[in-house]
TIRO-2110 file (N, C-alpha, C; in Angstrom, 1 decimal):
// TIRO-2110
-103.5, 95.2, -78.8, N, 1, A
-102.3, 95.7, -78.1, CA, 1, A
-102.5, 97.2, -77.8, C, 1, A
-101.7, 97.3, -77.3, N, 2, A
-101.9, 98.9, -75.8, CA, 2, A
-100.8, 99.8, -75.6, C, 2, A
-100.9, 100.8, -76.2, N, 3, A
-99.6, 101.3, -76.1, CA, 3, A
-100.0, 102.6, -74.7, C, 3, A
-99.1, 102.9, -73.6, N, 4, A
-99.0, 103.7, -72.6, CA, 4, A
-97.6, 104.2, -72.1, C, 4, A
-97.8, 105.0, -71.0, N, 5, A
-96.8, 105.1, -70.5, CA, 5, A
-96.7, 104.5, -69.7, C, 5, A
-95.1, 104.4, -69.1, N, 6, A
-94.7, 103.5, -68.4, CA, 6, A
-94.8, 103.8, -66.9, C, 6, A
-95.6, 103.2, -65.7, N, 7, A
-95.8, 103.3, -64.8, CA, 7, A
-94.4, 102.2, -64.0, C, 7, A
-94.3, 102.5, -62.6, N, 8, A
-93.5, 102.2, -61.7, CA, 8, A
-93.7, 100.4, -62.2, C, 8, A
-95.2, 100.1, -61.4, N, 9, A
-95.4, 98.3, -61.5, CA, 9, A
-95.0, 97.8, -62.6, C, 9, A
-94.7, 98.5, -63.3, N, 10, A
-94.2, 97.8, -65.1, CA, 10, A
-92.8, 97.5, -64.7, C, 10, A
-91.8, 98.0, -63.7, N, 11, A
-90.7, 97.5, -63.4, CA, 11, A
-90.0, 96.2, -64.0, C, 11, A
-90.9, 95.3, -63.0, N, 12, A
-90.4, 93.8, -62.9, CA, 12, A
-90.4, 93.4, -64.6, C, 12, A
-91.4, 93.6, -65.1, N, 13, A
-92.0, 93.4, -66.4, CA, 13, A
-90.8, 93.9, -67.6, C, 13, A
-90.5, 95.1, -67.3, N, 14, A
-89.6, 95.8, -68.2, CA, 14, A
-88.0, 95.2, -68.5, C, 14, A
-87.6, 94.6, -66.8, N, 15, A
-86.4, 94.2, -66.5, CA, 15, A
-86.4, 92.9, -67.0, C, 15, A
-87.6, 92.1, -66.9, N, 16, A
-87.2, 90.8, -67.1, CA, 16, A
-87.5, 90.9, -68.6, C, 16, A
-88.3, 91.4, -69.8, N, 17, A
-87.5, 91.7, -71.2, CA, 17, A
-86.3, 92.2, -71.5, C, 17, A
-85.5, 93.4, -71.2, N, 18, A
-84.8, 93.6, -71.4, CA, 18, A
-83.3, 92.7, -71.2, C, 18, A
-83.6, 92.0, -70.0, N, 19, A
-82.8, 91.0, -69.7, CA, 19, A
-82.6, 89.8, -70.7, C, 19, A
-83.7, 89.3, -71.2, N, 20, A
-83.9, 88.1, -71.9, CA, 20, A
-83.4, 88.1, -73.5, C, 20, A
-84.2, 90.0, -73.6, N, 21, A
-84.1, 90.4, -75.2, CA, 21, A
-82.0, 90.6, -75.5, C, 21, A
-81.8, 91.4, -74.7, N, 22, A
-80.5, 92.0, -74.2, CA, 22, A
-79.6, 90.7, -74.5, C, 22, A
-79.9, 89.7, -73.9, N, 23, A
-78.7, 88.4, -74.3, CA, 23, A
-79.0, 88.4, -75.6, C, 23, A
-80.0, 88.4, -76.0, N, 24, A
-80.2, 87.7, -77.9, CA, 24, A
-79.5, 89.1, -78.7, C, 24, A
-79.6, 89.9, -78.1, N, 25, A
-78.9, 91.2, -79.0, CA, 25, A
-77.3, 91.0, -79.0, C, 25, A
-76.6, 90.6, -77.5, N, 26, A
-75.3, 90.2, -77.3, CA, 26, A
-74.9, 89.2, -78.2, C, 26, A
-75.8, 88.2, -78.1, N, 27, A
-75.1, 86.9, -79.1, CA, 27, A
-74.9, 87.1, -80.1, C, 27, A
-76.0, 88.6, -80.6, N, 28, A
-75.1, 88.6, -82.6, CA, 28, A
-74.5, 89.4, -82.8, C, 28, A
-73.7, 90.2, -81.3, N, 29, A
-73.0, 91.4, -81.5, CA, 29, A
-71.5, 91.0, -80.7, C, 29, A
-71.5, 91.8, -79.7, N, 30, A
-70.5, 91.7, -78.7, CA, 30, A
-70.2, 90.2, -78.0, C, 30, A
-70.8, 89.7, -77.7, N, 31, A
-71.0, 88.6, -76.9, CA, 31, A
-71.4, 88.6, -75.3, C, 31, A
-72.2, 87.5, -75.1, N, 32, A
-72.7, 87.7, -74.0, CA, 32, A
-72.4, 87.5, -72.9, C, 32, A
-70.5, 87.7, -72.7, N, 33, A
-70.2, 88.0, -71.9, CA, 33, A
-70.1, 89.7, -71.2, C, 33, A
-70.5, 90.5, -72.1, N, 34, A
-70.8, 91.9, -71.8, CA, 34, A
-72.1, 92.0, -71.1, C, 34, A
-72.9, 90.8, -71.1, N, 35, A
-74.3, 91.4, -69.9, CA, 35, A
-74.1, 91.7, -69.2, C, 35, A
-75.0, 93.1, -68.9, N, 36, A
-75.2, 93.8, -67.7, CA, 36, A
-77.2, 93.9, -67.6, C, 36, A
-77.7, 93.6, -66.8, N, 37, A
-78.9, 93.2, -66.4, CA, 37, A
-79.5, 95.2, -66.6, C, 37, A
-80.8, 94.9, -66.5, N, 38, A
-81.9, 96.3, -66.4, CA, 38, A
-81.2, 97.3, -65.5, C, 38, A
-81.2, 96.4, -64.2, N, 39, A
-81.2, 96.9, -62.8, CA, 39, A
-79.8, 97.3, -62.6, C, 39, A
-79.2, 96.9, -63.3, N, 40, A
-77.4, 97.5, -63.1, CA, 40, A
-77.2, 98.4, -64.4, C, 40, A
-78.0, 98.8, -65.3, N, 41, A
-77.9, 99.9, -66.4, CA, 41, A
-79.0, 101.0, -66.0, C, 41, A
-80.0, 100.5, -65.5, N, 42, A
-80.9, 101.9, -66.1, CA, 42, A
-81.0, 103.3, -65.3, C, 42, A
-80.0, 103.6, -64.4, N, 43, A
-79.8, 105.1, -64.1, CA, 43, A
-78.5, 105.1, -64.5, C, 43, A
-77.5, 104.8, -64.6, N, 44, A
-76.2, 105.2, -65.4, CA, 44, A
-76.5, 105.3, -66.7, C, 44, A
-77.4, 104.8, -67.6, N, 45, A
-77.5, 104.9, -69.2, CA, 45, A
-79.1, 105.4, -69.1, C, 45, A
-79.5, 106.4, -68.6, N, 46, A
-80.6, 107.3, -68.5, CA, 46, A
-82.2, 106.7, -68.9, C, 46, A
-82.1, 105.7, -68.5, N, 47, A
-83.4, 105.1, -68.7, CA, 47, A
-84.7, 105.8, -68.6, C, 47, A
-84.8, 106.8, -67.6, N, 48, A
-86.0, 107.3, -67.5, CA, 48, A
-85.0, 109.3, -67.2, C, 48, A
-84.6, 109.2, -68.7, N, 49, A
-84.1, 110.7, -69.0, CA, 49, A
-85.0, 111.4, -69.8, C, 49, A
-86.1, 110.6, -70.3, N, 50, A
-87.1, 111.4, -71.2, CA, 50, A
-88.6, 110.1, -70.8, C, 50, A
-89.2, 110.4, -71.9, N, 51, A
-90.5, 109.7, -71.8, CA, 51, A
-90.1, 107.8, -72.4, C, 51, A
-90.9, 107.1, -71.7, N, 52, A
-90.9, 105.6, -71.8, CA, 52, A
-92.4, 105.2, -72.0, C, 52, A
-92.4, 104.1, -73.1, N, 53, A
-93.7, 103.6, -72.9, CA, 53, A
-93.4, 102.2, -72.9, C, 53, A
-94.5, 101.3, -73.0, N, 54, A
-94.5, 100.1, -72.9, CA, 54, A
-96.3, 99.8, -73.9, C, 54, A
-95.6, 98.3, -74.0, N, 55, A
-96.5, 97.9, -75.4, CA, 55, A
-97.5, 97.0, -74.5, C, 55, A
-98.6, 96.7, -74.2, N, 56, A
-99.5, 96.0, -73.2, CA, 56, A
-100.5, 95.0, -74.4, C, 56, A
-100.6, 93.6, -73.5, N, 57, A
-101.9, 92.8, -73.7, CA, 57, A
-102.5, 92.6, -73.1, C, 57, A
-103.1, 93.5, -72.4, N, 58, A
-104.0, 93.3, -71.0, CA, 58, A
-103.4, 93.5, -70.1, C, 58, A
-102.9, 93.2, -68.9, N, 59, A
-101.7, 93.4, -68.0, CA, 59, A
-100.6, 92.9, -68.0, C, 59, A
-99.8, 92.1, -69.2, N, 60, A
-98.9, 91.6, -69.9, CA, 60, A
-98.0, 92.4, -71.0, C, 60, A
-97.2, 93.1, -69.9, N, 61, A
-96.2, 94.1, -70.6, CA, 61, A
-95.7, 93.0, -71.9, C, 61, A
-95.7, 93.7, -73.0, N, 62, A
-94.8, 92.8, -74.4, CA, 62, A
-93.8, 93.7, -74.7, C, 62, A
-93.2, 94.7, -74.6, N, 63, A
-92.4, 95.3, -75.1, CA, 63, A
-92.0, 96.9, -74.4, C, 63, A
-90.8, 97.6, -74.8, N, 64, A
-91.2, 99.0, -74.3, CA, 64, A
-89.9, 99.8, -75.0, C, 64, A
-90.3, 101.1, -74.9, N, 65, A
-89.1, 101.9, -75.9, CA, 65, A
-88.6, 103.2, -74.7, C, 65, A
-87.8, 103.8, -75.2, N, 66, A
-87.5, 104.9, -74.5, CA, 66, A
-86.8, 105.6, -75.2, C, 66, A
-87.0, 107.4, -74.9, N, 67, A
-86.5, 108.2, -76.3, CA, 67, A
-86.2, 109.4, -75.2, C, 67, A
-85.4, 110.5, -75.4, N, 68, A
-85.1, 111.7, -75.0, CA, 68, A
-84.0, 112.3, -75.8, C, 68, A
-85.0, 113.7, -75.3, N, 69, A
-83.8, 114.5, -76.7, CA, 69, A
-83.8, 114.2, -78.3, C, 69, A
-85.0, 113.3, -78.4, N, 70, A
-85.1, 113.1, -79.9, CA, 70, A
-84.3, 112.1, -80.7, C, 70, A
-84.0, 110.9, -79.5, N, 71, A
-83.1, 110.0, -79.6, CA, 71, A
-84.0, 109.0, -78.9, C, 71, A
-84.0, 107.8, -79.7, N, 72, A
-84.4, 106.4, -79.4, CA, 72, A
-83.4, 106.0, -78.3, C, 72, A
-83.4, 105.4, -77.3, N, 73, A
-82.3, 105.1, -76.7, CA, 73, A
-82.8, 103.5, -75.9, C, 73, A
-83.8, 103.2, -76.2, N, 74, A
-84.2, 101.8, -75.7, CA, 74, A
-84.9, 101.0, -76.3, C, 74, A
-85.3, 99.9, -76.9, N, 75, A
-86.4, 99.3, -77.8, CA, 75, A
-86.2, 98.1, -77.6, C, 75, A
-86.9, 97.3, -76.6, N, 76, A
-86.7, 96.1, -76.3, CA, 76, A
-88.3, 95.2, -76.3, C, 76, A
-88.4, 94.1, -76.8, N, 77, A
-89.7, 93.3, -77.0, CA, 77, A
-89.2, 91.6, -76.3, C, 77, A
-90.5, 91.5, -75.9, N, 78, A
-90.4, 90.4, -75.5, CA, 78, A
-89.8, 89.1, -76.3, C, 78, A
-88.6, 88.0, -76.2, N, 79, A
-88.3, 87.1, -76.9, CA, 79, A
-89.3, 86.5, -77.4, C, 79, A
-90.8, 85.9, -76.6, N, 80, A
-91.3, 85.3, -77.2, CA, 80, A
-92.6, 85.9, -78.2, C, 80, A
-92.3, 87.2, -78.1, N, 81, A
-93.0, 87.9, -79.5, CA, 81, A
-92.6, 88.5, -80.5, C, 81, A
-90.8, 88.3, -80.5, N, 82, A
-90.5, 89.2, -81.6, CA, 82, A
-91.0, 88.6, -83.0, C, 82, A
-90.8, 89.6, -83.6, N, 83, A
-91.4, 89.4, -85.3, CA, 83, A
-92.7, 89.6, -85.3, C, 83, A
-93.7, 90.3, -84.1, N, 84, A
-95.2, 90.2, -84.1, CA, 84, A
-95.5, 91.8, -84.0, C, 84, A
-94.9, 92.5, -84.7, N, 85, A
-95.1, 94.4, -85.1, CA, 85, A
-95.2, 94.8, -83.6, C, 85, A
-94.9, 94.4, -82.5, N, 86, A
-94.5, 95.2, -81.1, CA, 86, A
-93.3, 96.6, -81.6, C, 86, A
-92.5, 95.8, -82.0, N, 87, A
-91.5, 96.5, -81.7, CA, 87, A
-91.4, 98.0, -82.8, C, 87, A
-92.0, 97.5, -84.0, N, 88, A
-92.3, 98.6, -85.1, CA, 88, A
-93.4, 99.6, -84.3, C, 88, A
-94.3, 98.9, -83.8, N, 89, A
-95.4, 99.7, -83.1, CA, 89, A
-95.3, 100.6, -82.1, C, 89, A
-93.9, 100.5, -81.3, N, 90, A
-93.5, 101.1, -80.1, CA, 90, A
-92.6, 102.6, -80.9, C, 90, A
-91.6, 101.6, -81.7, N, 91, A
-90.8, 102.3, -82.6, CA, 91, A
-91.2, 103.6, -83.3, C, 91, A
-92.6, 103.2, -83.6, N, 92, A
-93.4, 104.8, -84.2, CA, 92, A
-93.6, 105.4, -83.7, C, 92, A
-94.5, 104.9, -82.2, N, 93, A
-94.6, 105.8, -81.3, CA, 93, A
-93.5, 106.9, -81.0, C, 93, A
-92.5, 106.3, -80.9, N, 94, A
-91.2, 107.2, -80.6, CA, 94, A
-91.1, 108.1, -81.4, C, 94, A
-90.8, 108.2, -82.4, N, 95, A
-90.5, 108.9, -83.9, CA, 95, A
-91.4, 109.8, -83.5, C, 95, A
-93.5, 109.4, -83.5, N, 96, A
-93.8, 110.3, -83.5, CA, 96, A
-93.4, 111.6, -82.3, C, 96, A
-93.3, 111.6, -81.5, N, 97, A
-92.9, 111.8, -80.3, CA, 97, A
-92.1, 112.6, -79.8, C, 97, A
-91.4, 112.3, -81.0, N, 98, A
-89.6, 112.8, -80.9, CA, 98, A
-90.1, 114.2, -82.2, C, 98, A
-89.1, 114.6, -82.3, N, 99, A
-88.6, 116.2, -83.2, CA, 99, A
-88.3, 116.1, -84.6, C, 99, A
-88.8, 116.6, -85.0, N, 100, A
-87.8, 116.6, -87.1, CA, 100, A
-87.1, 115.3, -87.2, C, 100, A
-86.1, 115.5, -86.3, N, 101, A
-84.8, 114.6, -87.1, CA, 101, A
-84.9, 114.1, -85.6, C, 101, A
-84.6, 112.4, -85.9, N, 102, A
-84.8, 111.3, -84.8, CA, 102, A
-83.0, 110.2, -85.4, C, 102, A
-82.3, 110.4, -84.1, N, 103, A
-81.4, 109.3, -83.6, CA, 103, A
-81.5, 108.5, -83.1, C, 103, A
-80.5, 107.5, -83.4, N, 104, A
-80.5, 106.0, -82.7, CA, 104, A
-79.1, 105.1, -82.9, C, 104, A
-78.9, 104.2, -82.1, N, 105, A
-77.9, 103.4, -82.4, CA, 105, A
-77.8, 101.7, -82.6, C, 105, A
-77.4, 101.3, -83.6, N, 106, A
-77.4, 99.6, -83.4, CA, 106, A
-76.3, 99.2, -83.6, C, 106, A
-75.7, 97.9, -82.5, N, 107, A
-74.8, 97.1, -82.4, CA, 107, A
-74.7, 96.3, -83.9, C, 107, A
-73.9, 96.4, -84.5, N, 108, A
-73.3, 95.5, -85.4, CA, 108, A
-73.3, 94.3, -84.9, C, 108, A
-74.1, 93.9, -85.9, N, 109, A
-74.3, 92.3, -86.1, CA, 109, A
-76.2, 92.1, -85.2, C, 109, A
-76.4, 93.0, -85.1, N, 110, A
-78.3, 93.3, -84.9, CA, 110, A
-78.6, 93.5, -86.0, C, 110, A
-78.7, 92.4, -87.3, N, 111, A
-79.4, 92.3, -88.4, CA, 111, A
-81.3, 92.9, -88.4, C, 111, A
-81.7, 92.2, -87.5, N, 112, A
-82.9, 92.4, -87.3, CA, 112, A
-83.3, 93.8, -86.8, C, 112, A
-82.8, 94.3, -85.7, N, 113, A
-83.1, 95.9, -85.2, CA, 113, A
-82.6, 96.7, -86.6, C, 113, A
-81.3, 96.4, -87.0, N, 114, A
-80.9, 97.1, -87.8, CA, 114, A
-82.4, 97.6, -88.9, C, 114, A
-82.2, 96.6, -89.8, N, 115, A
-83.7, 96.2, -90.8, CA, 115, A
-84.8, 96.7, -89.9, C, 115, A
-85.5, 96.8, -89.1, N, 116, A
-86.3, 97.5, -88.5, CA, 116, A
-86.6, 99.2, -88.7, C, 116, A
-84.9, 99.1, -88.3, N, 117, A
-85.0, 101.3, -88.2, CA, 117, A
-84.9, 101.8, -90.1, C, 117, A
-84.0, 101.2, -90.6, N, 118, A
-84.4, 101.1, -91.8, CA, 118, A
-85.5, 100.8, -92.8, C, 118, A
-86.1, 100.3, -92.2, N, 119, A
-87.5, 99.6, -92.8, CA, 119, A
-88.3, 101.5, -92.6, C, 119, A
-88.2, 101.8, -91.8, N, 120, A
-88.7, 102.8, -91.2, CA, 120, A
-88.6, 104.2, -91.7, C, 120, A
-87.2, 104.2, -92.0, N, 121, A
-86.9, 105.6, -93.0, CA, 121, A
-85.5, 106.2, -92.1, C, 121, A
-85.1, 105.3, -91.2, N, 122, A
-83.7, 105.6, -91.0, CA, 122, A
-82.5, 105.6, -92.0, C, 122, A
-81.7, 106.0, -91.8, N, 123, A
-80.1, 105.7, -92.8, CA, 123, A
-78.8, 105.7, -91.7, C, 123, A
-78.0, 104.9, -92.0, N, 124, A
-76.6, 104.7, -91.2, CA, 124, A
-76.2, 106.4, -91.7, C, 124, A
-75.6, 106.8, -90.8, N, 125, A
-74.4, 107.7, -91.1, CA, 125, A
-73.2, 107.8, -90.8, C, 125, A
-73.2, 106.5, -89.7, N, 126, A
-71.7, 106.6, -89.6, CA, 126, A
-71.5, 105.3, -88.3, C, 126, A
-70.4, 104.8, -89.1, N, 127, A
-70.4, 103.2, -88.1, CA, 127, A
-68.6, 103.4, -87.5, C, 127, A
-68.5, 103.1, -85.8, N, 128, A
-67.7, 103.2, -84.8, CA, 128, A
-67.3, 102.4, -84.6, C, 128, A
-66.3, 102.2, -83.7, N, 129, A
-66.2, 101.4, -82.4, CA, 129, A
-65.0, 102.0, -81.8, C, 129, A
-65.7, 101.5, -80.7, N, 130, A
-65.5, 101.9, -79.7, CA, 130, A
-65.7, 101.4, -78.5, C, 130, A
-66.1, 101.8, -77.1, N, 131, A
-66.4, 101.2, -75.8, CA, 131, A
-67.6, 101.1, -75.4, C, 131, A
-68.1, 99.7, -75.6, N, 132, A
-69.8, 99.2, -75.2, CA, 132, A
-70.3, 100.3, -74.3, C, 132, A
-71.4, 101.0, -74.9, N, 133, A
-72.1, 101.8, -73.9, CA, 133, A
-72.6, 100.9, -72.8, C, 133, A
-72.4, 101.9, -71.5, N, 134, A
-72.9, 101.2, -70.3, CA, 134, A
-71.9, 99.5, -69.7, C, 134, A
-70.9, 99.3, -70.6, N, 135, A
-70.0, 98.3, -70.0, CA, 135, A
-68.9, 98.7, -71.0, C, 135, A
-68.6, 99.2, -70.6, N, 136, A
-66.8, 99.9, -71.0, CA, 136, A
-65.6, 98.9, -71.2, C, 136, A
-65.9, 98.0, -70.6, N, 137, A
-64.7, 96.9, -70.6, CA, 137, A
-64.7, 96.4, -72.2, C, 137, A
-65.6, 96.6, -73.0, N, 138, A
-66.1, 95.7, -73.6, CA, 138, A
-66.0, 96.6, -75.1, C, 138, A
-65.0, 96.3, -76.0, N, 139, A
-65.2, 96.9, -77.7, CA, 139, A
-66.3, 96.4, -78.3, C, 139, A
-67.2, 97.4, -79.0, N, 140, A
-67.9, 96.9, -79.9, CA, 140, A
-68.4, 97.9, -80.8, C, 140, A
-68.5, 97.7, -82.3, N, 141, A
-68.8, 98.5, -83.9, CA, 141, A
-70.6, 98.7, -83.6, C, 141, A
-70.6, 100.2, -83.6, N, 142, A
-72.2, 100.2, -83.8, CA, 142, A
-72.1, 100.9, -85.0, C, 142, A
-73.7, 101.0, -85.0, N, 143, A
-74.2, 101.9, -86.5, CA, 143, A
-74.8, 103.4, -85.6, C, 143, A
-74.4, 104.6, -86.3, N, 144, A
-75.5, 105.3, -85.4, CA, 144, A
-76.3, 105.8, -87.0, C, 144, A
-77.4, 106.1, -86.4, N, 145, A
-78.2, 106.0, -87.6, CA, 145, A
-79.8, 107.4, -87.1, C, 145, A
-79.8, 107.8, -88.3, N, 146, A
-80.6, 109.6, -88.5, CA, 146, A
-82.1, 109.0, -89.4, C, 146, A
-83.2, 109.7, -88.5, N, 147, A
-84.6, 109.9, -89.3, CA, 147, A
-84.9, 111.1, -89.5, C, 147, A
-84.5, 112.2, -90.9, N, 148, A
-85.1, 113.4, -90.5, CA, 148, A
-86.8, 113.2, -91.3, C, 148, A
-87.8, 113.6, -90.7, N, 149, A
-89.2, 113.2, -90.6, CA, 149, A
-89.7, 114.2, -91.8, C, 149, A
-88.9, 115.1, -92.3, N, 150, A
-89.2, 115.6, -93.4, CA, 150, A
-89.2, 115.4, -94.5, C, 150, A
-88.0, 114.2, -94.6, N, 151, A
-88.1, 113.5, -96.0, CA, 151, A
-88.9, 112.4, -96.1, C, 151, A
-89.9, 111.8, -95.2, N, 152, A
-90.4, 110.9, -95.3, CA, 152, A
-91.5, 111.4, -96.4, C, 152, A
END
């Protein structure tokens, strides 16, 4: 596996995980009547506001992250590889990447992301709710959650 930055042709690649991953995150959270697709979030919710990579098997995008300001704000893997260290592997990348102290947010009821960022050396510090980022119509309890890289 291949970790890079994210070039333009990675588009289609990026959209159709996030798409796929995105419903399985709704069904253990909000529900997946709050889908909103790649192509209808990613300049309103800053997708390319900092640096983006993507996780490669050859020319087979499997995953990709996105961070700015020292904030995780994207981490999405392919459905049919999760549980295969993509997404930890992207995940580091970030952290490394990012500043001291690293933010992030996970939807309640994302057992699995959750356990991820914690596996990792995250901690909750404080759980909301509020208005679905990027679909407003929509309530839902996240966790926002702090890595400072000096206690590690």
């Amino acid at each position: 596996m291949e970790l890079r930055k994210y070039k333009p042709e990675d588009w289609d690649a990026i959209a159709a995980i996030h798409d796929r991953a995105r419903l399985d995150e709704l069904r253990l959270s909000v529900g997946v009547e709050a889908f909103l697709s790649l192509a209808e979030t990613a300049e309103n919710e800053g997708l390319f506001d900092g640096e983006v990579w993507v996780a490669c098997d050859g020319a087979t995008v499997l995953g990709f992250v996105a961070f700015a300001d020292d904030e995780v704000t994207w981490l999405y893997v392919s459905p049919e590889r999760y549980r295969s260290g993509i997404g930890r592997t992207l995940l580091r990348q970030a952290i490394d990447r990012c500043g001291s102290v690293v933010h992030t947010s996970v939807l309640s009821g994302n057992d699995v992301a959750l356990h991820l960022y914690l596996s990792e050396g995250f901690a909750i510090v404080e759980t909301k709710t509020g208005k679905l980022n990027g679909n407003e119509q929509f309530s839902a309890t996240g966790h926002i959650l702090r890595l400072d890289k000096k206690e590690l």
